[in-house]
matplotlib code that plots the C-alpha trace (Angstrom):
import matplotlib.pyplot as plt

x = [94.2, 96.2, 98.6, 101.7, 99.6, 102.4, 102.3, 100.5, 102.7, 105.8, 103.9, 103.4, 106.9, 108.2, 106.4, 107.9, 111.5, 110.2, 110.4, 113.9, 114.3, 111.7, 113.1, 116.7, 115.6, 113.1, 115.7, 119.2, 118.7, 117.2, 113.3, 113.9, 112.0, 114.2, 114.1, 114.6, 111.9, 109.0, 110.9, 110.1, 106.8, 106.1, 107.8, 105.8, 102.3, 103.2, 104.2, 101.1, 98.6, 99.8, 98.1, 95.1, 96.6, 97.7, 94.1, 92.3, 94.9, 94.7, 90.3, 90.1, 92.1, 91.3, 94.6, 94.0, 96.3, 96.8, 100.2, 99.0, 96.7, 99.4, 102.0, 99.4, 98.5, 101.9, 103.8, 101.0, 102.3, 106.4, 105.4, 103.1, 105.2, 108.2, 106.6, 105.1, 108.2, 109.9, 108.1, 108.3, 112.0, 112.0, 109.8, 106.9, 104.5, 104.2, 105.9, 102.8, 100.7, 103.5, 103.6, 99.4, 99.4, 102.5, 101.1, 98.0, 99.8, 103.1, 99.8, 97.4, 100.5, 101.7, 98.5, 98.3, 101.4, 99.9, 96.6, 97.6, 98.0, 94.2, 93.2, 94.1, 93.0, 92.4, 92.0, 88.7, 86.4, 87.6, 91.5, 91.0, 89.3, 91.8, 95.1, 93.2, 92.9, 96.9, 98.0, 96.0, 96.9, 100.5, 100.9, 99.8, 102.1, 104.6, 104.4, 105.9, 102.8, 103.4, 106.0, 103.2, 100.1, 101.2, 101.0, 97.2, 97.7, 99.0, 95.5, 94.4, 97.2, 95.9, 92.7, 93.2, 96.0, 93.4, 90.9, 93.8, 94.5, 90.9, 90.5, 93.7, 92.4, 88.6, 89.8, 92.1, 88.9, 87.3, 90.0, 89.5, 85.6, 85.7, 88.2, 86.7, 83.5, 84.9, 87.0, 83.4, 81.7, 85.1, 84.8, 82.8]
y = [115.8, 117.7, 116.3, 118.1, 119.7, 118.3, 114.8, 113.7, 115.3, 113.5, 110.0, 110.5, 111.4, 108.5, 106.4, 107.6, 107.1, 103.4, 103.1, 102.4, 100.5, 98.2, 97.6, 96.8, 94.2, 92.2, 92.8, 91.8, 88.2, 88.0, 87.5, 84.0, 83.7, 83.7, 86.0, 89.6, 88.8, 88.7, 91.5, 93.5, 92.5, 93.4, 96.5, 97.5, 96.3, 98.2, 101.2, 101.3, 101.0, 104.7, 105.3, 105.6, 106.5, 109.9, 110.5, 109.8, 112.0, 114.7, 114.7, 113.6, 117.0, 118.9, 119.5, 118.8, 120.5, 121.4, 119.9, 116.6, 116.3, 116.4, 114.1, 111.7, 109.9, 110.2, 108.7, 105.9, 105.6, 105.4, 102.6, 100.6, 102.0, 100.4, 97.3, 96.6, 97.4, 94.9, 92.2, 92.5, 92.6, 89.5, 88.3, 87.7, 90.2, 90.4, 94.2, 94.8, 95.2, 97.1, 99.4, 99.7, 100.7, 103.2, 104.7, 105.6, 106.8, 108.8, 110.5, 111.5, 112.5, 114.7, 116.0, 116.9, 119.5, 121.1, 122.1, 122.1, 126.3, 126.1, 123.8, 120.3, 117.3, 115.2, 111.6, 110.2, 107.5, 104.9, 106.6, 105.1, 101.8, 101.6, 102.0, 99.3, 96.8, 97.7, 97.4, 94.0, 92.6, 93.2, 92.3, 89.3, 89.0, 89.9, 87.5, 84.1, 82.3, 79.5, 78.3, 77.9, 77.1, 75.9, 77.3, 77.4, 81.1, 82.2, 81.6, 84.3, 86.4, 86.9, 87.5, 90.4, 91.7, 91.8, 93.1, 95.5, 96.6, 96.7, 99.4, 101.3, 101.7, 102.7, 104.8, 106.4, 107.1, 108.3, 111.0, 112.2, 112.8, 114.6, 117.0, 117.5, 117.8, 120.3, 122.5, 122.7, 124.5, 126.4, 127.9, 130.5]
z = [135.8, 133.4, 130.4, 129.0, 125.8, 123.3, 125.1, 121.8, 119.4, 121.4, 120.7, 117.5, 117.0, 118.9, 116.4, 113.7, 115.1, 116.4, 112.1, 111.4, 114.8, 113.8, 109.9, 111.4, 113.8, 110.5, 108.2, 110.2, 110.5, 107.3, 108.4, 110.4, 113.1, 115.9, 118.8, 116.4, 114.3, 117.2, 118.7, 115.3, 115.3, 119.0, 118.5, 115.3, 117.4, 120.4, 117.8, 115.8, 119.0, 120.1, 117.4, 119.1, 122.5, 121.3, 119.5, 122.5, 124.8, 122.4, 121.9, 125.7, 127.0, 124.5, 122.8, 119.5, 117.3, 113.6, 113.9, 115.4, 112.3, 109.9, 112.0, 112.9, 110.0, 108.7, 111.5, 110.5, 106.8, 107.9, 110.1, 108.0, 104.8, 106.5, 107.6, 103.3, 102.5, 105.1, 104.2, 100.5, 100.5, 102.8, 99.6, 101.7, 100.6, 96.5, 95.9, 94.2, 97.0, 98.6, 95.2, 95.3, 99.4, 98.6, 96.1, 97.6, 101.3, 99.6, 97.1, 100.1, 101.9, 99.1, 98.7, 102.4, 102.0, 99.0, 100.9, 104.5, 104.0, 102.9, 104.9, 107.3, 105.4, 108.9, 108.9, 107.3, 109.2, 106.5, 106.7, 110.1, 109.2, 106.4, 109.3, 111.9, 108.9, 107.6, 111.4, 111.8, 108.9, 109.2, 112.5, 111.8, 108.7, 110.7, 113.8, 112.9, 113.9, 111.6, 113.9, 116.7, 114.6, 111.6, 107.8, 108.2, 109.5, 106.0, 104.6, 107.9, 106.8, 102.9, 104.0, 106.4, 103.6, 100.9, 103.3, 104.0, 100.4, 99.3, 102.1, 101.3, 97.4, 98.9, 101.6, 98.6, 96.4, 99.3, 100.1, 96.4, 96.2, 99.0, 98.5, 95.0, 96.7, 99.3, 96.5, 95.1, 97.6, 98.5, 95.0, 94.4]

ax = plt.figure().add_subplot(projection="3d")
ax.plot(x, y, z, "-o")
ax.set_aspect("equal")
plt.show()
């Protein structure tokens, strides 16, 4: 069986245009969680989890490409990016956790333009574990749960979002020392 080779690329860009779609329907009736709200949370779960659907296409068929690498884990950062950002304007989510995560995604993504004409900065093993524990913990921020199990699930929810930031700041350092490491031995 054969894929269309830029049938991962197209995912990936879907996700990023599922971004604004997703920020309209938490934001429009104000975060209550009515009918729009699981909507937006659906929408951002289904969203996230072609995150790994495009990875697997694109190693299973062999049609890994350089642009795929650089789309990828940004497609990841509108969509999580959008949903911190959601949630802190519905005062939810303190803005400085939103601030922390930003910081760290708009800097590796910067620094991925600067040296993508050297060289692809692909996503790192903790990148990854750094992306499941954002999408977990924000889809479960996001899912008014409270309305079926009670306020209980906002003590799950803080854990998984520290989990989530602790990883973002790690997976950060991580992306640092070993591009330092890397310029070393690139340097003669």
């Amino acid at each position: 069986m054969t894929i269309p080779r830029q049938l991962p690329n197209v995912i990936t860009v879907v996700r990023i245009l599922c971004a604004p779609v997703f920020v309209w329907m938490l934001l429009a009736d104000g975060g209550d969680a009515g009918p729009l709200r699981w909507w937006a949370a659906v929408l951002f779960i289904v969203a996230i989890a072609t995150d790994g659907l495009d990875g697997y296409l694109a190693r299973r068929y062999e049609i890994v490409t350089d642009l795929g690498k650089l789309l990828d884990p940004i497609a990841d950062k509108v969509l999580t990016g959008a949903a911190f950002v959601g949630l802190s304007i519905l005062g939810e989510l303190p803005w400085w956790i939103t601030i922390v995560v930003l910081v760290r995604e708009i800097g590796i993504t910067v620094y991925r333009f600067i040296v993508v004409s050297d060289h692809v900065l692909a996503a790192a093993w903790m990148g990854k574990l750094k992306t499941m524990a954002q999408a977990v913990a924000l889809s479960l921020a996001l899912l008014p749960l409270w309305t079926i199990v009670g306020e209980w699930i906002f003590w799950l929810n803080g854990i998984t979002m520290a989990a989530a930031v602790v990883l973002t700041i790690a997976s950060g350092i991580d992306y640092i020392v070993t591009e330092v490491r890397g310029a070393r031995r690139r340097t003669p």
